[in-house]
C-alpha positions as CSV (number, residue, x, y, z in Angstrom):
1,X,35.5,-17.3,104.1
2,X,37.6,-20.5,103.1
3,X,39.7,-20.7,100.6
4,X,40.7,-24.0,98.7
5,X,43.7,-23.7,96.7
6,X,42.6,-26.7,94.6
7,X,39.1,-24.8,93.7
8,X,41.5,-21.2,93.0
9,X,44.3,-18.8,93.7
10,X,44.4,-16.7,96.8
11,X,46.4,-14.2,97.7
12,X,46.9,-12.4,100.9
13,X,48.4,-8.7,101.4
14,X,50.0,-7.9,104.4
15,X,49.9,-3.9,104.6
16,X,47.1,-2.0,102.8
17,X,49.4,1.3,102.5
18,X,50.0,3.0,99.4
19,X,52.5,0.4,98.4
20,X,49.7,-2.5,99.2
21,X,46.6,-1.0,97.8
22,X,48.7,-0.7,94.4
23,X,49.3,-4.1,94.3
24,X,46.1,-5.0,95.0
25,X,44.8,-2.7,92.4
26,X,46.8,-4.0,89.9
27,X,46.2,-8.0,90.9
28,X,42.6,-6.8,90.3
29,X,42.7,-4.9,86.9
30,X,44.9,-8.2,85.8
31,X,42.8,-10.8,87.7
32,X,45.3,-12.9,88.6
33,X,43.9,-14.4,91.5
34,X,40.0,-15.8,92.7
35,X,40.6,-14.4,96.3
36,X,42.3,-11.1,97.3
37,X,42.8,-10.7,101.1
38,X,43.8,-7.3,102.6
39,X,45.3,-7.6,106.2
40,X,46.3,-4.4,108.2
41,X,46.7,-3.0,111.6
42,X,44.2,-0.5,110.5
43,X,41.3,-2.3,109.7
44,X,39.3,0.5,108.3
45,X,41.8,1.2,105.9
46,X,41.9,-3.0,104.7
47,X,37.8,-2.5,104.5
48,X,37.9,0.5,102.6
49,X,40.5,-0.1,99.9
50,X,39.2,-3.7,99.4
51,X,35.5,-1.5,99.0
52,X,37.1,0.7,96.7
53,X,38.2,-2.3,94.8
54,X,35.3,-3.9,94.6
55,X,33.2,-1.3,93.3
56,X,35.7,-1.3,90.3
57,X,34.9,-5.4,89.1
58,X,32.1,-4.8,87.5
59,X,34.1,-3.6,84.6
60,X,37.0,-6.0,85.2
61,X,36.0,-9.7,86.1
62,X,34.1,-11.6,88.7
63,X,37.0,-12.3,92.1
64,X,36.6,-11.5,95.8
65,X,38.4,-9.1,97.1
66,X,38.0,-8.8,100.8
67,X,39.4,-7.4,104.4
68,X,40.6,-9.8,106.8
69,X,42.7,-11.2,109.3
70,X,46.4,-13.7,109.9
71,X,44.3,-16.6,109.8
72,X,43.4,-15.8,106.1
73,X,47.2,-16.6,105.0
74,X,46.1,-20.5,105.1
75,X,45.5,-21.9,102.1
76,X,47.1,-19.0,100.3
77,X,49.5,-19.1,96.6
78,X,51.2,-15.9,97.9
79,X,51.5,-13.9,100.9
80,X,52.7,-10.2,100.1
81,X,54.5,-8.5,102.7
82,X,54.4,-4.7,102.5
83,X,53.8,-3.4,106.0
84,X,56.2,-1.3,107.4
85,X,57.2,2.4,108.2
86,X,58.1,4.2,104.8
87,X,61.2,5.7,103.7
88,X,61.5,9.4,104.5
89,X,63.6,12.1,102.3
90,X,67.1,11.7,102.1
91,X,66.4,8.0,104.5
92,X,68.3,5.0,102.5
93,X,66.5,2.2,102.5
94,X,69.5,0.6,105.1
95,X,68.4,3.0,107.3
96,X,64.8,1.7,108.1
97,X,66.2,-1.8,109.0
98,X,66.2,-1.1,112.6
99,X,62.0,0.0,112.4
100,X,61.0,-2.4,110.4
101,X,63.0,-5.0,111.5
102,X,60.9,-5.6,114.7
103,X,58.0,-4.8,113.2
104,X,58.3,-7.6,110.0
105,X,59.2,-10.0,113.0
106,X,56.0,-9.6,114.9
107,X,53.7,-9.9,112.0
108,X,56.1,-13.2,110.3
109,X,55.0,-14.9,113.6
110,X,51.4,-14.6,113.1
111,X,51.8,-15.2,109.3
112,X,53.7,-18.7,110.6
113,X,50.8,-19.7,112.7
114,X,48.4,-20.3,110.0
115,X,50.8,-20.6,106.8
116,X,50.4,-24.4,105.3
117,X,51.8,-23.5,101.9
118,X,52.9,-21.0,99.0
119,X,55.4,-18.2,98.3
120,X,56.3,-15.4,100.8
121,X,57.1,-12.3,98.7
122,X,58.4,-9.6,100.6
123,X,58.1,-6.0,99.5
124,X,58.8,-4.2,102.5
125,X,62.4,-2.6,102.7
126,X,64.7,-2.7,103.3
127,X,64.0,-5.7,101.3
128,X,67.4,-7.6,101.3
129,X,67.7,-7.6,105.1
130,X,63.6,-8.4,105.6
131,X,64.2,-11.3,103.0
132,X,67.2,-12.3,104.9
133,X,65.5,-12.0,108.4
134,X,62.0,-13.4,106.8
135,X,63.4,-16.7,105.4
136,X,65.9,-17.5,108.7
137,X,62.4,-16.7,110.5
138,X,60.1,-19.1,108.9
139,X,62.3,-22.2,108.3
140,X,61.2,-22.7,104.7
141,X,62.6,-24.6,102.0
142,X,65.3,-22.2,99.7
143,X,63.5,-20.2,97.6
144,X,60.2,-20.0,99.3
145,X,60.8,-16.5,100.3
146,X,61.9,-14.5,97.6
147,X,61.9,-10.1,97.4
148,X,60.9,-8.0,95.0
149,X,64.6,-7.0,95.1
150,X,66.0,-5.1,91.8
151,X,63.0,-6.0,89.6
152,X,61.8,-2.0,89.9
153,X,65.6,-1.0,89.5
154,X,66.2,-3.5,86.7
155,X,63.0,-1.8,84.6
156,X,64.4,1.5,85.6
157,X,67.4,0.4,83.8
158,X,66.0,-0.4,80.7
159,X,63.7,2.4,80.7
160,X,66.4,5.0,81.1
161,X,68.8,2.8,78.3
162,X,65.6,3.4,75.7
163,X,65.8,6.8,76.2
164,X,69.2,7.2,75.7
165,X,69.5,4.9,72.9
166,X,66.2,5.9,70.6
167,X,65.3,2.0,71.1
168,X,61.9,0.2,72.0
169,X,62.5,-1.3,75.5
170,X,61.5,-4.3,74.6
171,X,64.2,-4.8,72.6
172,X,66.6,-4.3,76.1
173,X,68.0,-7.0,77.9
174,X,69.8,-5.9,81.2
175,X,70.2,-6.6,84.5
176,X,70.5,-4.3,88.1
177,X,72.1,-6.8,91.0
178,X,73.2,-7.0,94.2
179,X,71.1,-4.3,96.8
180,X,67.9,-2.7,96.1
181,X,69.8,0.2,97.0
182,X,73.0,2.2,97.0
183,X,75.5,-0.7,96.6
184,X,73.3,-2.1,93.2
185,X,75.2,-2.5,89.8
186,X,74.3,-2.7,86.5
187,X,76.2,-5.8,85.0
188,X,77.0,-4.1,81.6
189,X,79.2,-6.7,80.5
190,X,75.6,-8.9,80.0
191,X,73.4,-5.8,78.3
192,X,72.3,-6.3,75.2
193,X,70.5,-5.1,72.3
194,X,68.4,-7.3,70.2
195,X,71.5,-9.9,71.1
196,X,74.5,-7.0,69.9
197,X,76.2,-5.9,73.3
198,X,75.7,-2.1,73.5
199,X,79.0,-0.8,72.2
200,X,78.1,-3.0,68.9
201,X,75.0,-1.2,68.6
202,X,76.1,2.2,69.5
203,X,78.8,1.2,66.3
204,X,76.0,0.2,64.1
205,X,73.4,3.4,64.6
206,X,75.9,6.0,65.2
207,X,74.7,6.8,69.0
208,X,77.5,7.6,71.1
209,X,77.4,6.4,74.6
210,X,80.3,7.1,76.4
211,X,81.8,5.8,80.2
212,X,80.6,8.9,81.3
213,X,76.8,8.2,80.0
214,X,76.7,4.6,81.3
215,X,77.8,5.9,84.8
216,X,74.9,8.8,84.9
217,X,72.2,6.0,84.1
218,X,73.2,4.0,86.7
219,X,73.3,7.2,88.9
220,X,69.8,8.2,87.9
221,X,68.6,4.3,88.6
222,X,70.4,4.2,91.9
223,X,68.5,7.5,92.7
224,X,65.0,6.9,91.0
225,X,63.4,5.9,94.4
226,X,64.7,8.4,96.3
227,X,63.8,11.0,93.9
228,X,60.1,10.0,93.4
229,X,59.9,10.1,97.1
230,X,61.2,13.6,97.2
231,X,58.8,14.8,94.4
232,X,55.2,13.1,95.5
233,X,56.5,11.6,98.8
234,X,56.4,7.7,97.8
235,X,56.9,5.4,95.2
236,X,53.6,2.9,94.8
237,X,53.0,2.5,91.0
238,X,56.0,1.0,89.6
239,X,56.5,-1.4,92.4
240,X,53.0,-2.7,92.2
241,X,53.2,-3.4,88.3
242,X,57.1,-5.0,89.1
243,X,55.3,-7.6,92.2
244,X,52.1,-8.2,89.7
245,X,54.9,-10.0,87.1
246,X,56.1,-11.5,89.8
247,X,53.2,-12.6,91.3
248,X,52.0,-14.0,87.6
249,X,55.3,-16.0,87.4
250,X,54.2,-17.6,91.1
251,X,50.8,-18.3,89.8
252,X,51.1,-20.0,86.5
253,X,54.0,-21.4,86.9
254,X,56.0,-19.8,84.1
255,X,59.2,-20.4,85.0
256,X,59.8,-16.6,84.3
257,X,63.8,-15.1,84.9
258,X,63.2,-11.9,87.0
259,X,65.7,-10.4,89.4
260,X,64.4,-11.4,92.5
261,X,66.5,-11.6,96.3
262,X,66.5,-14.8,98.2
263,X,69.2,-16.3,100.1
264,X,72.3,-16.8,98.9
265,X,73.7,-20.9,98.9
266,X,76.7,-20.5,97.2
267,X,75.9,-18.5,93.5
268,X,79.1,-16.1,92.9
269,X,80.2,-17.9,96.2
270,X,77.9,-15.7,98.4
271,X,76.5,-17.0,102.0
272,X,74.5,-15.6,104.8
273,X,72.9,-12.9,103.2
274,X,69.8,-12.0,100.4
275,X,70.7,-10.4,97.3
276,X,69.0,-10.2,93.7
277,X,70.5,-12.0,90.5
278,X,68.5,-13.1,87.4
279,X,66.4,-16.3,88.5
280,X,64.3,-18.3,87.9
281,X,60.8,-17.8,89.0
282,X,57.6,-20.6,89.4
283,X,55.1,-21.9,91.2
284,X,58.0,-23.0,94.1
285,X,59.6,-19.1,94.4
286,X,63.1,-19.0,93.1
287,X,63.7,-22.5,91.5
288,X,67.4,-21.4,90.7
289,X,69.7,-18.4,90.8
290,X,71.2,-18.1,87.6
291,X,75.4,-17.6,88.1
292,X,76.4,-14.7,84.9
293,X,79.8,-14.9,84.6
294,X,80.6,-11.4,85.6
295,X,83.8,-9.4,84.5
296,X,86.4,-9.1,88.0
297,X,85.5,-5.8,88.3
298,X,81.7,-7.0,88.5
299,X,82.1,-9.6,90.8
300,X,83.8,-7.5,93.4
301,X,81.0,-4.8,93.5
302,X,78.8,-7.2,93.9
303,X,80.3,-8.9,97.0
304,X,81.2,-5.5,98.2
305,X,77.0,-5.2,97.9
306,X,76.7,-8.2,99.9
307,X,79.1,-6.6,102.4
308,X,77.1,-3.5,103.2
309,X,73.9,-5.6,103.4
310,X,75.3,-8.4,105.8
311,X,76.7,-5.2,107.9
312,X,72.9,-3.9,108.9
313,X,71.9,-7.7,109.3
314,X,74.6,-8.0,112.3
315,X,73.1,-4.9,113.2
316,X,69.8,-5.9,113.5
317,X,70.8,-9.7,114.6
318,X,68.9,-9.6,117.6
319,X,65.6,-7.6,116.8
């Protein structure tokens, strides 16, 4: 079926795993688009989640939801790309580059053949290299491609600094950087709380939060993946609320700041590699990569994170 994007928003979903379902789930139960396309190797599985789906709107909305094929990426406001092999126990994300390097390429090309517009949002990891690899793939103008980066860590974060501090999350304002992985940071020196930095409102309520506390919750965010993996053998519902957000941003053009990856051109004088920072999110993809001014200590984590990630692209430089 043809889809005009003048006449309504269509997404497609590369991948119809546990990761993709989710998402499309979720897109569903939000309604955030006219036209849902699943697209897998598996074609029964892409029939039968978009079935499963569909049997759902009747309490949700009126959209179609649908199986089908590369050709369906034309006309599309986002193409979501979560195929690939997932992330076993005690497997960093780094380590999957060389599987799903090859595998991202193959299905980019097919992707390319039909794309004539919108934002490729990639969800697959290990997402900073696949951004990376994606956008140097497809040609497109800066921003275009974007991940889904340290949006998931970045909620982590504030979840885990609610707990600790007895305060709505809400009410949070911080930021994870760098990898989505074991080179991340949290860039303390910009959390906030209701506008007072933390050690201000630790002062005013009493809570003490020591260097020792602010150093387990970034362990426990670095972690959280891997741990969910090891106690139900993937992680699938965070990640699909974190990419509907985004995805929303993409769509109505909000303009919303989320830490996304996309190619570095310069912010915190990075080059030749994807990383996440605060940006700016619309209709476009990243519109602009907002530059923090990070303490020295900051700053060289985070180009140390840039390091390890540029070390698996020359890795994987030929796949």
């Amino acid at each position: 079926m043809y889809s005009d994007r003048e006449h309504g928003s269509k997404i497609a979903i590369v991948g119809a795993g546990s990761v993709g379902a989710s998402i499309a789930f979720a897109i569903s139960i939000n309604q955030l688009c006219n036209e849902l396309v699943l697209i897998d190797s598996n074609e029964n599985k892409a029939v039968g989640e978009a079935m499963d789906i569909n049997h759902g709107l009747p309490f949700l909305g009126q959209m179609l939801v649908r199986a089908g094929d590369y050709e369906d990426c034309a006309d599309c406001n986002v193409i979501i790309l979560t195929a690939g092999m997932p992330r076993k126990p005690g497997e960093t994300r780094l380590d999957l580059a060389r599987k799903n390097v090859s595998l991202a390429h193959s299905i980019v090309e097919k992707i390319m053949q039909h794309y004539n517009g919108g934002v490729i949002l990639v969800v697959s990891n290990p997402v900073d290299v696949l951004t990376y690899k994606v956008t140097e793939w497809t040609k497109l103008p800066a921003g275009r491609v974007i991940g889904s980066g340290t949006v998931l860590d970045s909620a982590r974060f504030r979840y885990l600094l609610s707990e600790r501090l007895a305060v709505d999350v809400k009410n949070i304002h911080g930021y994870i950087i760098g990898e989505h992985g074991d080179s991340q940071l949290p860039v303390w020196s910009r959390t906030h709380i209701a506008g007072m930095s933390i050690d201000d409102f630790c002062k005013g309520t009493g809570i003490t939060f020591s260097q020792a506390d602010r150093d387990e919750v970034a362990r426990q965010v670095r972690v959280a993946g891997a741990d969910i993996i090891k106690a139900k053998g993937a992680t699938f519902y965070g990640i699909a609320v974190m990419v509907n957000t985004i995805v929303e941003s993409i769509l109505n053009g909000a303009s919303t700041i989320r830490t996304v990856g996309s190619a570095m051109n310069g912010a915190y004088g990075l080059h030749n590699v994807a990383l996440s920072s605060p940006s700016i999110v619309n209709a476009n993809g990243v519109q602009t990569v907002l530059e923090f001014d990070l303490t020295p200590a900051e700053l060289q984590q985070l180009h140390a994170s840039a390091d390890s990630v540029r070390a698996v692209l020359e890795q994987v430089k030929d796949l």
